[in-house]
C-alpha positions as CSV (number, residue, x, y, z in Angstrom):
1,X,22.9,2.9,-7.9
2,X,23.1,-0.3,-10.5
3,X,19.6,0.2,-12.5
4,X,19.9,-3.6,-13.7
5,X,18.4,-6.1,-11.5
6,X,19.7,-9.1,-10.4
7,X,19.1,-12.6,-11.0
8,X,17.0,-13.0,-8.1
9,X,15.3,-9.7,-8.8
10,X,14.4,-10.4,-12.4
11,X,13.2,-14.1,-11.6
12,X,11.0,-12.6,-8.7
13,X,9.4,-9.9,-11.3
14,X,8.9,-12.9,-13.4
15,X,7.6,-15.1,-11.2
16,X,4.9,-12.3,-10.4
17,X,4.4,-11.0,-13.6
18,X,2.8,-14.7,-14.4
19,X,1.1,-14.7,-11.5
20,X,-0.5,-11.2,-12.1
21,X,-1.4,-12.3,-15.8
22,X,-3.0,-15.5,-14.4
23,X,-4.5,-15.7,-11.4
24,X,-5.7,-11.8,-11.1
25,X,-6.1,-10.2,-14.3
26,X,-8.9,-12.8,-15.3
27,X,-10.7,-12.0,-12.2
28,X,-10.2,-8.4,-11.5
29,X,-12.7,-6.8,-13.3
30,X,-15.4,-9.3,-11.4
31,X,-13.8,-8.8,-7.6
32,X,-13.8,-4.8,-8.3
33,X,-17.9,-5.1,-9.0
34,X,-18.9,-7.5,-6.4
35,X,-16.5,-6.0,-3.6
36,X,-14.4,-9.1,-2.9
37,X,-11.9,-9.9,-0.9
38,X,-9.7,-12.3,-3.1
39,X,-8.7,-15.3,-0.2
40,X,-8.0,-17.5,-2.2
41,X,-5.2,-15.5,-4.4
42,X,-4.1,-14.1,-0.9
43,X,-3.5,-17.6,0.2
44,X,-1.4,-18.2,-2.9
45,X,0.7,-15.3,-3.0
46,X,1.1,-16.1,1.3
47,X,2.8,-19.6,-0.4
48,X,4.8,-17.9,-2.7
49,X,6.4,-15.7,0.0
50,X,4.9,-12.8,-1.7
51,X,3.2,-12.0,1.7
52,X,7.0,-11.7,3.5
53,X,9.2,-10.8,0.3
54,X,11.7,-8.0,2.4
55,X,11.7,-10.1,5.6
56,X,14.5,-12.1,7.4
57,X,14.3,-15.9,6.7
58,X,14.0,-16.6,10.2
59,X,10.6,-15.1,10.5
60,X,9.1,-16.9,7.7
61,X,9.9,-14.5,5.1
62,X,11.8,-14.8,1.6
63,X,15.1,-12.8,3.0
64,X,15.0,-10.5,-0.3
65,X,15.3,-6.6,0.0
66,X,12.5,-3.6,-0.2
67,X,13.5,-3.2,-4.1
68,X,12.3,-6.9,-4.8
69,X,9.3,-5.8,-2.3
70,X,8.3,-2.5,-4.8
71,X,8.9,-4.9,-7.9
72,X,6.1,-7.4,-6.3
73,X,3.8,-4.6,-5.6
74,X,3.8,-3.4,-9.4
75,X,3.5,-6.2,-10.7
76,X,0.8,-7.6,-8.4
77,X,-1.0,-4.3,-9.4
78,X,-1.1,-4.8,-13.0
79,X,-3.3,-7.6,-12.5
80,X,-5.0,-6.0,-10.2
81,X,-5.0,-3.2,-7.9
82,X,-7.3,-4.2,-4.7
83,X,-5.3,-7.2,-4.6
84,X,-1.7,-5.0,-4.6
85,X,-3.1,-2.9,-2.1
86,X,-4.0,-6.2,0.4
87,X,-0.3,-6.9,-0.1
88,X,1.4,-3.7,0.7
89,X,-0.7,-2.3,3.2
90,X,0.1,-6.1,5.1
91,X,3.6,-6.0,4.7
92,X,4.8,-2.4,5.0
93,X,2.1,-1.5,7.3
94,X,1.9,-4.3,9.4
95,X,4.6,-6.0,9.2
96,X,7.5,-3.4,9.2
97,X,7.0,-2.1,12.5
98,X,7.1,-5.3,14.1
99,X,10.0,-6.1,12.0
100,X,11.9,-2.5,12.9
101,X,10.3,-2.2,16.4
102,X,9.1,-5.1,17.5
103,X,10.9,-7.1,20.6
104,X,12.0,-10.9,19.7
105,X,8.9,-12.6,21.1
106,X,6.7,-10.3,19.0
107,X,8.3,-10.8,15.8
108,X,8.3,-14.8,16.9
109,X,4.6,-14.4,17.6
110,X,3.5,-12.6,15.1
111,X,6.0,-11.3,12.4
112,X,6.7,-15.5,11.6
113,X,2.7,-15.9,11.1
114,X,2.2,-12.9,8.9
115,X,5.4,-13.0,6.6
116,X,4.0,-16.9,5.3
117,X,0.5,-14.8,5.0
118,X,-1.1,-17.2,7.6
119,X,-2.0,-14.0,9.8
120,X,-3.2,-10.9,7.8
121,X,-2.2,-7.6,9.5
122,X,-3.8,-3.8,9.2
123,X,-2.6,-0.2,10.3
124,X,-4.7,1.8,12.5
125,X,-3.7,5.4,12.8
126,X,-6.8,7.4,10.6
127,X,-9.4,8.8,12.8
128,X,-12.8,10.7,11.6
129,X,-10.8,13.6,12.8
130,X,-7.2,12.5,12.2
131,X,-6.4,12.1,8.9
132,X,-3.1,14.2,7.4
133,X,-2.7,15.7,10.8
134,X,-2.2,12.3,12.5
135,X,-0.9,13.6,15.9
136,X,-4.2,14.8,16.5
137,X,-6.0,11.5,17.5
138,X,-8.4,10.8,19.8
139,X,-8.0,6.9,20.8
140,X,-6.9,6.7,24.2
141,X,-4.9,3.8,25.7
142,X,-4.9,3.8,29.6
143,X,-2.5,1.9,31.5
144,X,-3.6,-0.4,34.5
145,X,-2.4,-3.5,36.3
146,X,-2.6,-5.8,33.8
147,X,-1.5,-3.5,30.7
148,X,-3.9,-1.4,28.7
149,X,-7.3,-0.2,28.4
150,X,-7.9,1.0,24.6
151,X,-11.0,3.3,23.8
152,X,-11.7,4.7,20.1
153,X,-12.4,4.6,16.6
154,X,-10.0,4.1,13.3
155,X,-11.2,5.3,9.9
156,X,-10.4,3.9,6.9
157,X,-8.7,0.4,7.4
158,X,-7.1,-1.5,4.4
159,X,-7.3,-5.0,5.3
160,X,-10.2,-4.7,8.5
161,X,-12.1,-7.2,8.2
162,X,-9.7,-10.0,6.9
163,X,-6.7,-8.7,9.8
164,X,-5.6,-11.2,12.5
165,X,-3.4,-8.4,14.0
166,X,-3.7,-4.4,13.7
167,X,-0.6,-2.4,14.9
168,X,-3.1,0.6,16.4
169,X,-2.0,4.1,17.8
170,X,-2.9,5.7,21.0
171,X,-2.7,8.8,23.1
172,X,-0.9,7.1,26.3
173,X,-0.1,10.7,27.7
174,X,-1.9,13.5,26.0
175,X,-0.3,16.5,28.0
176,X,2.9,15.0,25.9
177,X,0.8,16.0,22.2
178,X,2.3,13.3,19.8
179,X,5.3,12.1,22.2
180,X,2.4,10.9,23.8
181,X,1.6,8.3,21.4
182,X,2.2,4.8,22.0
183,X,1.7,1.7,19.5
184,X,0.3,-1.7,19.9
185,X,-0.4,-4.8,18.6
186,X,-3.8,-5.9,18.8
187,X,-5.0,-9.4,18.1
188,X,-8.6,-10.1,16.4
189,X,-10.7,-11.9,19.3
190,X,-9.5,-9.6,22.2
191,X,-12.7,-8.4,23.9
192,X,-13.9,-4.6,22.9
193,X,-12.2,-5.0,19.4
194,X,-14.5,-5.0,16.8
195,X,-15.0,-3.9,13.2
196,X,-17.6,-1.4,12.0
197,X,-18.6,0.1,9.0
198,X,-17.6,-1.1,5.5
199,X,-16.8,1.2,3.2
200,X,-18.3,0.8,-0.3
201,X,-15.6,2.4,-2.7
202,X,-14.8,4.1,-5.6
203,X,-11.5,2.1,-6.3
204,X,-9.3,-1.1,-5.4
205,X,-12.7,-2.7,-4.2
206,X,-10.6,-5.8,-4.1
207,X,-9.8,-4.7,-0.5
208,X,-11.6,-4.2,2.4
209,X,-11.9,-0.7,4.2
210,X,-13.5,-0.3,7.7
211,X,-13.7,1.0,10.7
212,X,-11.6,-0.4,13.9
213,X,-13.6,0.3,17.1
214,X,-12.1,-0.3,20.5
215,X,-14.4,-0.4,23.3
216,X,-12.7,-0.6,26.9
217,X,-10.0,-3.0,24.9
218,X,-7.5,-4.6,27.3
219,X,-4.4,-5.3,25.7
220,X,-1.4,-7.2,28.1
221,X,1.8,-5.0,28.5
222,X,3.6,-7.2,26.3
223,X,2.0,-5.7,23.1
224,X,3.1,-2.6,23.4
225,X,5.7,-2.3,20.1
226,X,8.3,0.0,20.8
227,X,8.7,2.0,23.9
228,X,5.7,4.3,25.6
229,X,5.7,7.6,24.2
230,X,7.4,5.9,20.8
231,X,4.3,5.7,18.6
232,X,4.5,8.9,16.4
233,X,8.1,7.9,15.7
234,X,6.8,4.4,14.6
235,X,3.8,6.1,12.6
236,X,5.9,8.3,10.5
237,X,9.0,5.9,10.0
238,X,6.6,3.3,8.8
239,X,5.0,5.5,6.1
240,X,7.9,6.5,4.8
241,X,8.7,2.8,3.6
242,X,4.6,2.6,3.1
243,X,4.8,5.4,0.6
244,X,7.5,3.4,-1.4
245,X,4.5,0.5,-2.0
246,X,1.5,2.5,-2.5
247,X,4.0,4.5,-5.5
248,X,4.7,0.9,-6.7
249,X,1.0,0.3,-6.9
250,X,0.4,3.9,-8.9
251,X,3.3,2.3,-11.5
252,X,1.9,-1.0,-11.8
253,X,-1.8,0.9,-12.2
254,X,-0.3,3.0,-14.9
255,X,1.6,0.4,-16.5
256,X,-1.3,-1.2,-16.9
257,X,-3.3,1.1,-18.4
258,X,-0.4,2.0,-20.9
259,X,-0.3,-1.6,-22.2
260,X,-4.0,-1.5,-22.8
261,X,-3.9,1.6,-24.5
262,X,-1.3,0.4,-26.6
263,X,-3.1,-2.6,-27.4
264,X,-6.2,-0.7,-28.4
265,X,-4.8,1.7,-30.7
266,X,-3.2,-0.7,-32.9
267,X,-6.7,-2.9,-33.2
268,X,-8.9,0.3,-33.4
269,X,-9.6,1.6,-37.1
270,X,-10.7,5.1,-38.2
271,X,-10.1,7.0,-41.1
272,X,-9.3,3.8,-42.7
273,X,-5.8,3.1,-40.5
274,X,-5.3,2.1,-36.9
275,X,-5.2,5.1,-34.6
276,X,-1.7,4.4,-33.5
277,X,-0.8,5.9,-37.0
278,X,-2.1,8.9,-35.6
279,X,0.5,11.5,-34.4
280,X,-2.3,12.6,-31.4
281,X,-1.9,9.3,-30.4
282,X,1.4,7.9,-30.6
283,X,1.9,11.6,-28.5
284,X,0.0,10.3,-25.3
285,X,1.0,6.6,-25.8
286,X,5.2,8.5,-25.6
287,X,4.0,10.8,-22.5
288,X,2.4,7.7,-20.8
289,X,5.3,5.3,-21.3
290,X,7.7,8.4,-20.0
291,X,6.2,9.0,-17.1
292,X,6.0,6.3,-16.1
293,X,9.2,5.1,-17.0
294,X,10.3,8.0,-14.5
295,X,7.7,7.2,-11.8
296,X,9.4,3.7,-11.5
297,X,13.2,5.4,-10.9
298,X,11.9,7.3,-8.3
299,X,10.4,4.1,-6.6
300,X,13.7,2.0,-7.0
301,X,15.8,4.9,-5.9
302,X,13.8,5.1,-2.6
303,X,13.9,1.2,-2.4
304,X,17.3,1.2,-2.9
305,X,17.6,3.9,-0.3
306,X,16.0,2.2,1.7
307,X,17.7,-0.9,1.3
308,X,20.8,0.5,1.8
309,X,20.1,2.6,5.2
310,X,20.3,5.8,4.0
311,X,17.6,8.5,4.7
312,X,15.0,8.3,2.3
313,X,12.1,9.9,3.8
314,X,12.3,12.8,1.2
315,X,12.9,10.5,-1.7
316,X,9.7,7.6,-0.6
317,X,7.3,11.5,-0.8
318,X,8.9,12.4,-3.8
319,X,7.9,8.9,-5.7
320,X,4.8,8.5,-3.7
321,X,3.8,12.0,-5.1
322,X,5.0,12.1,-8.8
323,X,3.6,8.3,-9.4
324,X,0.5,8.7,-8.2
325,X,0.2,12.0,-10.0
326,X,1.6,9.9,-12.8
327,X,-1.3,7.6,-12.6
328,X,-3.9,9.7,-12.9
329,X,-2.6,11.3,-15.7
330,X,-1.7,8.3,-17.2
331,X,-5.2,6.6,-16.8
332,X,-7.4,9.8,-18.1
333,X,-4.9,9.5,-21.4
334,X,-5.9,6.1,-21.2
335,X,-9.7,6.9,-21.3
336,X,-9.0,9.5,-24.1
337,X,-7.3,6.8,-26.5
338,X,-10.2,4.6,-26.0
339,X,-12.9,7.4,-26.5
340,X,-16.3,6.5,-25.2
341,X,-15.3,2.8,-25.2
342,X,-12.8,3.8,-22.0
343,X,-16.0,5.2,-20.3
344,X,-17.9,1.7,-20.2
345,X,-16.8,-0.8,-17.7
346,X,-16.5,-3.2,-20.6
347,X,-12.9,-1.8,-21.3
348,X,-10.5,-2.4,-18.3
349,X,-9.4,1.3,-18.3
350,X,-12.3,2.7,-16.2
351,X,-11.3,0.3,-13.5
352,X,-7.4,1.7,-13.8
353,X,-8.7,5.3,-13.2
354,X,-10.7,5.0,-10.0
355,X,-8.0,2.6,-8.9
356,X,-5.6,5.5,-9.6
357,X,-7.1,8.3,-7.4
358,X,-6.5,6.4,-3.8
359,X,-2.8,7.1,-4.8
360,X,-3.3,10.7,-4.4
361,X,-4.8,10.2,-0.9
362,X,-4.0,7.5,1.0
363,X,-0.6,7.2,3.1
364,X,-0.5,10.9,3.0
365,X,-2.1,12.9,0.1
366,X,-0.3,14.7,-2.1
367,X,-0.2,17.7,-0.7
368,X,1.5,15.9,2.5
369,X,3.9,15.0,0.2
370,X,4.8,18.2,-0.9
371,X,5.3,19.0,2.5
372,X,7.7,16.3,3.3
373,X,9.3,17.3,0.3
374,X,9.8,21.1,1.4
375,X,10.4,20.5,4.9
376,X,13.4,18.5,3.8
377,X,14.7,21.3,1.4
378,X,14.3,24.0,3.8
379,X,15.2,22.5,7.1
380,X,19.1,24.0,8.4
């Protein structure tokens, strides 16, 4: 593996960096109180091809790989970490099982609309009782003349209420457990889909989280992605890449929150010198910036993984787990260099912290992730 990115590569982190720095930075701090969905930066980064970075050119998307995708995603978190979230969720979520599963029409129909970011798309697998064990939902899909007949509930939706298109799991056979599963496209419009509650949030308020309800749903045959019976396959492959953004995200969170700290201890003055003259200091300022430093390896190694069709399953839990751990450890040093001024939402780091903990939780907690991790190691 070449650790030095490429022309394209460094442009593209660039290009995003400036972006981040300009158009959500600024505004961060005002989206996170107020809860708002950021369209018009959305709409931007859709132009851009920020919205499609790691898909073909022939679907609307900038043909670049999964490593310039996790390079986007950092960056895009610096700035801000709702907005990161919007992106990654959409694209590795949404888009990648239409992309690796979806027939030609599908990916015409609807991969071409969301790589450009015209079309927004969500993931609905999380139930009220499904959460880490996933093959335990309860949404139902029956099968009829015309296609489908979807009953149930999702939990926890990044990108609800802005989402055009939701690729949702159902039980299509439950005698079958989770070879029973089937996954579908479902458009925003089509009768008995709605959205429910809201969620009001400790973190990454820059994106929306609700509920998905499906009441007697109909849904033609021709959105079924992949083949009946295929959906926990789908599920689980598509996290693994997920896992690869939302460790991007923890890096470009923490990477944030080092660069403020940095910034603060050379400006801050006690006992007559800076604090960054101060060995306790320049300690957690050197076991941020290493950590992190290491989070972002294991987040290209995956990518490149990835990018290279190898397995990476193991490796996506591995840097899903030790960044986001990263991040939280990163952004309570964070607090600790500023003192009391990190507790007050005045100073950017308080934001960086309860952005950090989703990191630990969503797309499989941690202790999921140890779980990949050992089932890999131990399996003959």
């Amino acid at each position: 593996m070449d650790l030095r990115l490429n022309d394209e590569q460094n442009a593209l982190r660039d290009m995003v960096r400036d972006f981040a720095l300009n158009e959500l930075k600024p505004k961060a701090s005002h989206w996170d109180e107020h809860h708002t969905f950021p369209a018009d930066v959305v709409k931007k980064m859709g132009e851009l091809g920020l919205m499609g970075v790691a898909y073909d050119t022939k679907y609307n998307g900038a043909g670049m790989d999964y490593l310039s995708y996790a390079i986007v995603i950092e960056e895009l978190s610096k700035g801000c970490a709702g907005t990161g979230v919007i992106c990654s969720a959409h694209s590795s979520l949404a888009c990648d099982p239409i992309n690796n599963y979806g027939s030609e029409a599908q990916k015409q129909k609807y991969l071409s609309r969301m790589a450009t970011g015209e079309w927004i798309g969500c993931f609905g697998l999380t139930e009220p009782g499904a959460g880490s064990d996933a093959a335990s939902l309860k949404t139902v899909a029956v099968k009829n003349a015309d296609g489908w007949v979807l009953n149930g509930t999702k939990l926890f939706i990044t990108n609800a209420v802005e989402a055009q298109v939701a690729v949702v799991f159902a039980a299509t056979d439950k005698a079958l457990g989770h070879r029973g599963i089937s996954a579908f496209i479902v458009e925003k419009g089509t009768p008995g889909f709605s959205v429910g509650k809201v969620e009001d949030k400790l973190g990454i308020r820059a994106s929306s989280t609700a509920e998905l309800i499906f009441d007697n749903c109909k849904i033609p045959q021709e959105n079924l992605l992949g083949k009946e019976g295929e959906g926990f396959k789908i599920a689980l492959s598509t996290l693994d890449g997920g896992r690869i953004g939302i460790a991007a995200q923890a890096v470009g969170i923490a990477t944030a929150a080092l660069e403020t700290s940095v910034d603060y201890a050379k400006q801050r003055v006690q006992f007559g010198k800076p604090i960054s003259q101060l060995q306790a200091i320049q300690w957690m300022l050197a076991d941020m910036a290493t950590e992190i430093d290491a989070a972002r390896l294991l987040v290209w190694r995956a990518a490149w993984m990835k990018d290279n069709k190898m397995k990476y399953g193991q490796a996506s839990a591995m840097a899903k787990l030790f960044a986001a751990e990263t991040a939280m450890r990163v952004t309570t040093k964070a607090i600790q260099v500023h003192g009391g001024y990190g507790y007050i939402k005045e100073y950017p780091v308080e934001r960086h912290f309860r952005d950090a903990k989703i990191t630990e939780i969503y797309e499989g907690t941690s202790e999921v992730q140890r779980l990949v991790i050992a089932a890999n190691l131990l399996k003959e």
